[in-house]
C-alpha positions in Angstrom: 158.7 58.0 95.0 155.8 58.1 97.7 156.1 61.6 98.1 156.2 62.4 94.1 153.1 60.8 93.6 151.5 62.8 96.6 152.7 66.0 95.4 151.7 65.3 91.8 147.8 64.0 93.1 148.0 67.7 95.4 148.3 69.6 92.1 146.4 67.8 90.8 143.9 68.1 92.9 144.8 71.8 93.5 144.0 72.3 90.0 140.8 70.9 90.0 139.6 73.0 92.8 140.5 75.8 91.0 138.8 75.1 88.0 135.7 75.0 89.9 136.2 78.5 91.2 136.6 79.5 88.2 133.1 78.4 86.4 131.1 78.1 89.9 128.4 80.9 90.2 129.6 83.3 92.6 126.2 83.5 94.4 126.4 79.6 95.4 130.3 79.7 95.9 129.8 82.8 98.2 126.8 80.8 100.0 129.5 77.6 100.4 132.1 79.4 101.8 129.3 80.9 104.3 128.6 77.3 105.2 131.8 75.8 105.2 133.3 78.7 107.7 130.0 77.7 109.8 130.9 74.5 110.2 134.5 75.1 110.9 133.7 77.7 113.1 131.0 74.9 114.9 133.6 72.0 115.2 136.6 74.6 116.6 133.9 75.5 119.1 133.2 72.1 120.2 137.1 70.8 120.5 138.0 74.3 122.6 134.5 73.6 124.5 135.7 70.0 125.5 139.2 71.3 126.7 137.4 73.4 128.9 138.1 76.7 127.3 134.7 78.1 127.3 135.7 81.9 126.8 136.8 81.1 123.6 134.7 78.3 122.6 131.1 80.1 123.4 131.6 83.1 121.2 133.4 80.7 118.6 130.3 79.4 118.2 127.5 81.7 118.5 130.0 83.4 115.2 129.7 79.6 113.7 125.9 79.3 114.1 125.5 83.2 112.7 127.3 82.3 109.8 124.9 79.1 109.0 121.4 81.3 109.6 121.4 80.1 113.1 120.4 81.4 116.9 120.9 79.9 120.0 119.2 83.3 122.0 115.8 83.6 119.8 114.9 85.5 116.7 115.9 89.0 118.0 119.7 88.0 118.3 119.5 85.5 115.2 118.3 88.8 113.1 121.4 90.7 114.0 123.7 88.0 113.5 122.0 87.7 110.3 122.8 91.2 109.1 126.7 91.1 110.7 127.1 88.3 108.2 125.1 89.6 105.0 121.4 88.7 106.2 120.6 92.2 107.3 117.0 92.1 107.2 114.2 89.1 106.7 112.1 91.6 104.7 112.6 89.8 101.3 111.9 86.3 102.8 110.5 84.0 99.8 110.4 87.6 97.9 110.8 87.8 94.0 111.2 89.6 91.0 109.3 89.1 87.6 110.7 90.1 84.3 109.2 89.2 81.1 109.6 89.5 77.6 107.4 88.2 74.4 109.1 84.7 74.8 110.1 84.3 78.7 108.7 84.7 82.0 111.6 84.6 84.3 111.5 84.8 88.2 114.6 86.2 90.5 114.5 84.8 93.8 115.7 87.2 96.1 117.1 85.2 99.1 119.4 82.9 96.4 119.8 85.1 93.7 118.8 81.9 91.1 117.1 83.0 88.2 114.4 80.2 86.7 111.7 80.9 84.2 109.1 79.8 81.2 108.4 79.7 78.1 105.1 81.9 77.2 105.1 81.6 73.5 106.3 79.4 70.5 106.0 75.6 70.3 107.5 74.9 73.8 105.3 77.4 75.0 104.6 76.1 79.3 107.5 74.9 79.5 110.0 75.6 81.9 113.4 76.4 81.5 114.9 73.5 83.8 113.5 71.1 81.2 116.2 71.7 78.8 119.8 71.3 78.3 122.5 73.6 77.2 122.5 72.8 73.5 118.2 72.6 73.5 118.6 76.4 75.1 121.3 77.9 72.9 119.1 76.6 69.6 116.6 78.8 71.1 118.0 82.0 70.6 117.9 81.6 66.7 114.1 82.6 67.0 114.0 84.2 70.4 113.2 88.6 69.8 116.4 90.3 71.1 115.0 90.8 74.6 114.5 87.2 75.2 117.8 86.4 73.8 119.0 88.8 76.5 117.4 87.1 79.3 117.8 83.3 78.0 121.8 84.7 78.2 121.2 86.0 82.1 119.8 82.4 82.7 122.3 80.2 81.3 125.3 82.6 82.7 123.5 81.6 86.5 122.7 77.7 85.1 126.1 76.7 83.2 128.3 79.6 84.1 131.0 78.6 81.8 128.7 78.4 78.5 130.5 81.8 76.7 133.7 80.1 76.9 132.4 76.8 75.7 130.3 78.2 73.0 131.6 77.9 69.6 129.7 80.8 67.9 126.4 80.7 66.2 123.6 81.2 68.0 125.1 79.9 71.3 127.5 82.6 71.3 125.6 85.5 72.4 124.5 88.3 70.8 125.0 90.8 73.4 122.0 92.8 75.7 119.6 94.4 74.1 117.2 97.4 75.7 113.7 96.4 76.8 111.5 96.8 74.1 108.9 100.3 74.9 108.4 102.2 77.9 108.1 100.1 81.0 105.0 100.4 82.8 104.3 100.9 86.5 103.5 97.6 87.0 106.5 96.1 85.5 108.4 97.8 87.9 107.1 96.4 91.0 107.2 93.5 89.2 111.1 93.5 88.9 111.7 95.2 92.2 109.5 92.6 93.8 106.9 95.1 95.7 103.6 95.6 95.9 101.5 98.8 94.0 102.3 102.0 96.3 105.4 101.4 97.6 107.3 104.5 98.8 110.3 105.7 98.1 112.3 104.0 101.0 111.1 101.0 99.8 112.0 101.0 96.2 115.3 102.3 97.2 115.9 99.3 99.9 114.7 97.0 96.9 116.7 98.3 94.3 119.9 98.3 96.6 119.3 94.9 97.6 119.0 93.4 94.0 121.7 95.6 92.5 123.7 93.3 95.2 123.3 90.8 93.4 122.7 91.9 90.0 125.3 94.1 89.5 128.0 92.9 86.6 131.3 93.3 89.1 129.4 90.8 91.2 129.4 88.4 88.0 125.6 89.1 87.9 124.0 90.3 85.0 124.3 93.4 82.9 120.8 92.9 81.6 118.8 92.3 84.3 120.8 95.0 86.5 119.8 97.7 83.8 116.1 96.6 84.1 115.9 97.3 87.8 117.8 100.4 87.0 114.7 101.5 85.0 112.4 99.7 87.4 113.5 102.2 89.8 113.4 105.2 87.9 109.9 104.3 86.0 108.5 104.3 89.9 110.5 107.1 91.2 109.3 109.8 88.3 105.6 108.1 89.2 106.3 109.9 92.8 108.0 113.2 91.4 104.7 113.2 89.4 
């Protein structure tokens, strides 16, 4: 009887874990597992260390301390164990990405990948995003333009990743992307690609690659905001044909 009860708790259990896969954001689950091999990695370090095996246990645990952003040897080694394990470059430290539309203001942090943002026009106008729930954010889509309604869906796909499913039509159902509405300008570019007027073409490239990472819809980022940098690129690119 003991052992039923503990199988039917694993699957339970089991189950549960699952489920949470399932709806987590892949950005943060990717971080986690980053963090929970680190540790792993950190405390199979220390029990070979204490048995004396120190040719296992010391690169055991310089791969632990690359994996959780840190270096025992200085900034120089800590870089290039950032970019064996995804961190290849510090460039786009506290860097972000501005994309608006005649409702939102919405700011991609590059390091996380979270998306946050404000309202700029309407009664809640100053508000930010994070003030609301689900349902107060869906209702918002009834009088959002198209192009908001696009980028109020990016938001709540990265805030509650399992809103599609749970949405039982109306307005919290989604009405698909729409395209930006006129020609982007230069400065809406950098804006989205995060860089400053006068960037070369190197650096829009690296920019564009970087966020496309993260952006890109097989990544379970969004199709919206990866076809604005799309155009973010190009609109600057034609700029240095010209």
């Amino acid at each position: 009887m003991p052992t039923l009860i503990a199988g039917l708790v694993a699957v339970v259990v089991l189950y549960s874990l699952l489920q949470m896969f399932r709806a987590a954001n892949p950005a943060m689950l990717a971080r986690a597992v980053k963090i929970a091999g680190g540790i792993l990695a950190l405390a199979v370090a220390a029990f070979t260390g204490i048995k004396g095996e120190l040719a296992v246990a010391l690169p055991l645990g310089i791969f632990g301390a690359g994996l959780l952003g840190w270096s025992p040897f200085g900034a120089t080694v800590g870089g290039n164990l950032g970019g064996m394990f995804g961190r290849r470059s510090q460039r786009s430290a506290g860097q972000t990405s501005r994309v608006r539309s005649h409702f939102l203001d919405m700011t991609l942090d590059h390091d996380s990948g979270a998306l946050s943002g404000r309202i700029v026009a309407g009664p809640d106008a100053g508000r930010s995003l994070g003030d609301f729930d689900l349902p107060q954010l869906a209702a918002m889509m009834a009088r959002f333009d198209a192009e908001s309604c696009a980028l109020l869906e990016s938001y709540l796909d990265g805030r509650f990743p399992a809103w599609r499913q749970n949405a039982q039509g109306g307005a919290a159902g989604g009405r698909g992307h729409a395209a930006a509405s006129g020609k982007m300008t230069n400065e809406e570019a950098y804006q989205i690609l995060g860089l400053q007027p006068g960037a070369g073409k190197d650096e829009i490239g690296r920019a564009h690659r970087g966020l496309m990472k993260k952006l890109h819809p097989d990544q379970g980022g969004s199709t919206y905001l990866a076809a604005r940098v799309n155009e973010a690129k190009d609109t600057l690119l034609r700029t240095h044909r010209g």
